[in-house]
N, C-alpha and C positions, 0 to 999 in steps of 0.2 A: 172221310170221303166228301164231305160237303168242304171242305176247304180246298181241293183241290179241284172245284167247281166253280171257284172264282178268281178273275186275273191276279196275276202277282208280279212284281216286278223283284229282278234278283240285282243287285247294287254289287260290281265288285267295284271295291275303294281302299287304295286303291293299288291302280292296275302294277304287276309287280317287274322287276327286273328291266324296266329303260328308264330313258333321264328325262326328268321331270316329271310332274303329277298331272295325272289323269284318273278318270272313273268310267266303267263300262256300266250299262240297264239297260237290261233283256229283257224285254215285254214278255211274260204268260200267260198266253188266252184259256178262257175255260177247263179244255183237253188236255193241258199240257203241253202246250205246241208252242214254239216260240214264233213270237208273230213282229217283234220287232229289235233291236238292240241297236246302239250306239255308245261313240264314245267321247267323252268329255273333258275337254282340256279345262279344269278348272284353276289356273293361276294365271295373272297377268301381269305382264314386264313393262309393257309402253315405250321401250326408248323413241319411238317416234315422237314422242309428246317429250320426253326427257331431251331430248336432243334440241330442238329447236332455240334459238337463240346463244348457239353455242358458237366455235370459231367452227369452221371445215377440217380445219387442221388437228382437232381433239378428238373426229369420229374416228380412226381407227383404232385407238387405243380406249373411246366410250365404248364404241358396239361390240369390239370384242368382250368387255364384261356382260352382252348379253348369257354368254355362254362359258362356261367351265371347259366344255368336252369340246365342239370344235372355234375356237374364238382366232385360229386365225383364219380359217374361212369369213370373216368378218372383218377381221382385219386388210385381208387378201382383196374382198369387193371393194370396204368401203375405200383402200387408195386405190383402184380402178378408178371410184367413183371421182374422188379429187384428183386423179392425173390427167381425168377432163376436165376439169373445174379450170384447171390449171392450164391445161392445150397444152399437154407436155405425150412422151414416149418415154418412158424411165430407158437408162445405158442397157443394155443385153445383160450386162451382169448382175444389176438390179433385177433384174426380171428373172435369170435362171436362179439367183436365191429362193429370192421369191415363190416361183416353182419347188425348189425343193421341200421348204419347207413346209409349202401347203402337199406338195407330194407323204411327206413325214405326217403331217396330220392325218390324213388318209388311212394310211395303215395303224397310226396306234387307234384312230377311233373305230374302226374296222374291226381290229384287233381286239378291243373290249368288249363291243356286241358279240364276237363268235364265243371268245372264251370266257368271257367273266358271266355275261348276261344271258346265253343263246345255248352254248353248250351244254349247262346240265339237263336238258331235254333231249339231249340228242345222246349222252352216254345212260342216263337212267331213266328214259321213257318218258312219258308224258302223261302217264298213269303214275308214276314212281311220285311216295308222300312228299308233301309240300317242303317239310322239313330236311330232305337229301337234295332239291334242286336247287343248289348254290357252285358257289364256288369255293367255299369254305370244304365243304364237302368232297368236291373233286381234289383239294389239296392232299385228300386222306386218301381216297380211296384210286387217283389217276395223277401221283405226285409231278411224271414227269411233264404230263399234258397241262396240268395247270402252271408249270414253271415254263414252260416253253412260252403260254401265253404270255406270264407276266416279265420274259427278256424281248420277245418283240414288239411290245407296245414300248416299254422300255426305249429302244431301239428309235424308236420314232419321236418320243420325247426326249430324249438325249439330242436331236436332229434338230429340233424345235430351240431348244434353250441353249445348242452352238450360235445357232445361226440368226435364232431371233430374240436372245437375251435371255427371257424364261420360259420354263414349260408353259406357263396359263399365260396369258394374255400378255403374250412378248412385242415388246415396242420400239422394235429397232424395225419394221414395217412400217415404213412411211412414204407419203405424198408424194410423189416423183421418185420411187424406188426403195433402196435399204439406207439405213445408216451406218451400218459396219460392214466393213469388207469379210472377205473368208478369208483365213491364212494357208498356207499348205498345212498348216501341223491339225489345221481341223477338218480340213479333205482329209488326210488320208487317214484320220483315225475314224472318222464315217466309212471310207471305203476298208478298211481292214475291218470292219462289221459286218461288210454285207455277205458274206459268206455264209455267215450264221443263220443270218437273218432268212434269208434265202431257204436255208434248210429247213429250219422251221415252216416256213409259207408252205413249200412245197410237201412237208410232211402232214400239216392241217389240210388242204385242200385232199389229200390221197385219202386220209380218215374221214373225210366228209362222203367224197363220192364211193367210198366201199360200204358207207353205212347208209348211204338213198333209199336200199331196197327196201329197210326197216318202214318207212316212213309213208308210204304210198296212199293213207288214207290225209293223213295233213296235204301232199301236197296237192293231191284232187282236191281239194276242199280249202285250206288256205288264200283267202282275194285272189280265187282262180276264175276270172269274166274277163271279156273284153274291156277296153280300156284304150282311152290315147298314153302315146309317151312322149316325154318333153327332155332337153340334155344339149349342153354345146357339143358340138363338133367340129376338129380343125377342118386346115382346106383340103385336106383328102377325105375326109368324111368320118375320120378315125377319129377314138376314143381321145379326149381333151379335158383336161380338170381347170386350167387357169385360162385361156383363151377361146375364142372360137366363137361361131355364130352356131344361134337356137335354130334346132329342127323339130318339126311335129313328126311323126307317121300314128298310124293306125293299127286296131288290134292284128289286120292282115299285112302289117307293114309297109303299107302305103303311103307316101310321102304326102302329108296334108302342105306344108309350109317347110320352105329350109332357107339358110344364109338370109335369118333373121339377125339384124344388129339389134343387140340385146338394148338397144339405148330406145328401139322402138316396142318394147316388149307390151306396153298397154293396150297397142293395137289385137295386140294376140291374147291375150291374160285378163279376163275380167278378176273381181276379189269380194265373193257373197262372205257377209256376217250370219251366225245363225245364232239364235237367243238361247243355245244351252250349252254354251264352247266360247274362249275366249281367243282359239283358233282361228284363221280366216280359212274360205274355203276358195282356193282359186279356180279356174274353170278355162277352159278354150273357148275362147269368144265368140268366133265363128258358131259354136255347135250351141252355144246360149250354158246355163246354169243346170249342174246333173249333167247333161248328155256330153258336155265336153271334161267331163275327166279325166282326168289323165294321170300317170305316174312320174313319178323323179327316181334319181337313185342308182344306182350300181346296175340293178335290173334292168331299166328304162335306158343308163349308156349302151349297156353290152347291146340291147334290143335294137338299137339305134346304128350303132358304130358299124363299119365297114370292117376294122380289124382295129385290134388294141395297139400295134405299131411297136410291139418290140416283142423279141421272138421268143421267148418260153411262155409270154403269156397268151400268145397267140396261140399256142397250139394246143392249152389249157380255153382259148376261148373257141376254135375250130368245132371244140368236141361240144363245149356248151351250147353253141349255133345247132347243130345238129340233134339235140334232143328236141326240135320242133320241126328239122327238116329245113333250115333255114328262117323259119319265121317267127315272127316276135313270141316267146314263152311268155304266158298269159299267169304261171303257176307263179304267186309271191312269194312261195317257201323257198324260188331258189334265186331271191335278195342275195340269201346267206353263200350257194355259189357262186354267184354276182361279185360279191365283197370279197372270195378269194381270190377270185382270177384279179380283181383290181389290187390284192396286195402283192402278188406277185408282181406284175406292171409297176407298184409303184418303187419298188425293192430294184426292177431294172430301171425305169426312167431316173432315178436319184444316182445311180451309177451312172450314167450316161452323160448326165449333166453336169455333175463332176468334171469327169473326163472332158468336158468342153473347153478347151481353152480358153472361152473368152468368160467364164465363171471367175474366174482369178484377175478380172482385172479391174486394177483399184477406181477407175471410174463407177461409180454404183447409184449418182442420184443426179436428177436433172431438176433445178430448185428455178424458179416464175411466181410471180402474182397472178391474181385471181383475173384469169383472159374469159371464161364464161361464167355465167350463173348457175349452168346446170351439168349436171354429171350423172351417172349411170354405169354402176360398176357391177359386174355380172364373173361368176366362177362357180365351178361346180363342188359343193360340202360334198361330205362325208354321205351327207342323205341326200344329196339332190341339189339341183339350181338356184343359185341362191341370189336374189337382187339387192342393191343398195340401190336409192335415188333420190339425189339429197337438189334441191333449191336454195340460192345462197344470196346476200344481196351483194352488193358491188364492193362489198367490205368480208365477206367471205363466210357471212356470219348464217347460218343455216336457218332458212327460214318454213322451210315445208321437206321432208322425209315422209317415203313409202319405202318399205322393207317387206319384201316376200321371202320368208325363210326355208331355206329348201324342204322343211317337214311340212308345210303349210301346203305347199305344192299337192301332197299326199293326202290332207285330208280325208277328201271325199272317197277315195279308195280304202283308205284305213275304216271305214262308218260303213262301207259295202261289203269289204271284207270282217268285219265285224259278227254284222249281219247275218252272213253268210254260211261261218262257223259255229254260229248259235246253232242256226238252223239243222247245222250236218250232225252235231257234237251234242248238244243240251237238250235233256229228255226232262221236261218239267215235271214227273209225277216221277223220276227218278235221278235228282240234281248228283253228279258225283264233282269230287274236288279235280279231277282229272281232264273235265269236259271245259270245265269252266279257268284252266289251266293252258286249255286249247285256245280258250276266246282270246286270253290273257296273248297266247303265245303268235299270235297272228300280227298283233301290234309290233311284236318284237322282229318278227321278219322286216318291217320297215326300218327299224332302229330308228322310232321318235325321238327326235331334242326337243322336250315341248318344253323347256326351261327356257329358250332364245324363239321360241317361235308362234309367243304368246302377244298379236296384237290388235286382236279386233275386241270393238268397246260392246261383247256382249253381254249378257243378264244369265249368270249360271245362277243355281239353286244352289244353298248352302243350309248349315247349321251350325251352329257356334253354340258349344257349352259353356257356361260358366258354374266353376265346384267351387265348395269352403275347401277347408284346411281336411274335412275329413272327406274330399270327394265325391259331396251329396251337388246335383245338381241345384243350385241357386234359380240360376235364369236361363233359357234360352232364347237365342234371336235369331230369326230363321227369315232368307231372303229367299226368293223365287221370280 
């Protein structure tokens, strides 16, 4: 009894099922009452520091290895970034590649947060032992749902390594557009896919929304507050992954800022460090640090978009818009609806763009010297808005990089929703594996890359073992 009369801090380390490493600690006051929780990206990448003194012409193929899961989103900004450097327009057909394949990244990374990472909660509870929530599991006990997952992710990496050389970090995205054309024989063996493909989406999304009702204490409680939202949108106001100008609104959908040129984004995006996350935490400028948070993300487009602009998934998003009546859903558990209705969309926009006639034709890159020093390349990841902004000297050689990675966007919402879940879910004088599975699982609605989206120079807390031969600890060195 007397132990349970004084604070304790519960350390999950670390956090399980997304990409990259993190750690959550739940403050316990006295009572048992959770009084604080956050969470901490403990790894750092730096390419911003790795980059400098490089050519311009080396960042799409450096920054994509920030990332495994989406690197051609990186690939995608940073030739935004040098097709200003350059004062160029890549040819139309440069650019509908280009789309596709960041179209294609979309859905398989989409594709792996629902099924590989996101789903065993959603088929065996969130109560169900630690040891059944995988995907190993679902092989056994839901063969056809875990094969479905791994032919449409499939699906989209096969799309990736036609059109941009390989699955991971494909380098046929370059500076003034693509390097290899498309052939007919690789349209139509994408287009004799999408049928499949299609089935599948459409069969995930109908098991999601039949199984909502389950679920009603996560999504009351799940980073359910007010909040800004941030996301391109084309010049209709529609959903947009590779072009378009930044819009703000409001948790009441109120347009704060729109047909922002994302090349002006620091007018609008400040970027706090905090000493216990190697995360940055960005913020809406106008509203100052905390009060301008805002979200990115699947969630934050649909919130945002006027209509998805191609029609099954409009009518898939019709019904989404109307679970708040028209205005922005505040509830972050329905990321994971967010992320269907965008695979759907991306399954018709890749058909579409295909079909475009001017996809096929052999003009595909428009090559120049270095006409400015600065550039600014803006597209929307898998997780949200994602900036390159690279400074270069008169010889192209990169002198200063700022990178907001579309998870970084999220931060602050990720630490509130955190929070938050503590509070609803973790009974400190009665900890279950369940609750703290919840904390776990709130993260996952975001679907963090904190593997690429590790760059502020702050001071986490660590320890470091060092064992002999038999295991016994020798030394430890412990930072703070």
């Amino acid at each position: 009894m007397e132990e349970l009369n004084k604070k304790r801090k519960i350390i999950i380390d670390p956090v399980t099922r997304i990409e990259g490493h993190a750690k959550i600690t739940i403050d316990i006051d006295e009572d048992g009452v959770v009084d604080d929780a956050r969470i901490h990206v403990t790894q750092f990448r730096g390419f911003e520091k790795i980059c400098e003194g490089r050519l311009y012409t080396e960042m799409p193929a450096m920054t994509s290895r920030t990332c495994g899961i989406c690197p051609v989103s990186h690939a995608i900004s940073s030739t935004k970034a040098c097709d200003e450097i350059l004062a160029i327009t890549p040819p139309q057909a440069g650019i509908n590649i280009r789309k596709i394949v960041n179209l294609a990244q979309i859905l398989q990374s989409h594709t792996l947060n629902f099924y590989h990472l996101s789903a065993p909660d959603f088929v065996y509870g969130f109560d169900a032992k630690k040891e059944d929530r995988n995907i190993f599991k679902m092989i056994q006990t839901h063969p056809d749902m875990a094969k479905d997952g791994i032919k449409l992710r499939a699906f989209g990496q096969e799309i990736i390594e036609t059109l941009g050389g390989k699955r991971i970090h494909p380098d046929w995205i370059v500076p003034g557009g693509m390097s290899h054309c498309m052939t007919k024989e690789q349209k139509n063996k994408i287009l004799n896919q999408i049928p499949q493909a299609m089935e599948i989406a459409k069969k995930t999304i109908e098991y999601f929304t039949n199984n909502l009702h389950k679920f009603k204490k996560e999504i009351d409680s799940f980073a359910t507050f007010p909040s800004l939202f941030m996301s391109l949108v084309n010049k209709k106001g529609n959903l947009e992954h590779y072009d378009g100008l930044l819009k703000f609104i409001d948790a009441d959908g109120k347009v704060l800022e729109e047909n922002i040129n994302p090349s002006d984004y620091k007018k609008y995006i400040g970027e706090a460090v905090e000493k216990d996350s190697f995360l940055k935490s960005p913020y809406y400028k106008p509203f100052g640090y905390e009060k301008g948070m805002y979200r990115v993300g699947a969630l934050a487009r649909l919130n945002i978009a006027k209509f998805c602009g191609t029609s099954l998934a409009d009518e898939f998003f019709e019904k989404f818009k109307n679970i708040n009546n028209g205005k922005p859903i505040l509830n972050s558990f329905y990321y994971h609806y967010a992320r269907l209705i965008e695979m759907i969309y991306c399954i018709e926009k890749i058909e579409e763009i295909l079909n475009d006639p001017l996809t096929m034709n052999p003009q595909i890159r428009a090559h120049a010297e270095v006409n400015s020093t600065k550039g600014v390349g803006c597209s929307e990841a898998p997780r949200g808005t994602l900036f390159h902004d690279y400074v270069v000297s008169k010889d192209g050689i990169i002198e200063k990089m700022n990178l907001i990675i579309a998870t970084g966007n999220n931060n602050l919402a990720m630490n509130a929703g955190v929070k938050q879940v503590a509070q609803t879910f973790v009974d400190g004088n009665n900890i279950t594996d369940g609750a703290l599975n919840r904390v776990e699982a709130v993260i996952r609605c975001f679907d963090p890359c904190l593997s690429c989206s590790t760059h502020a120079m702050g001071v986490v807390s660590s320890k470091i073992d060092i064992r002999d031969t038999n295991k016994n600890i020798i030394r430890s060195i412990i930072r703070s």
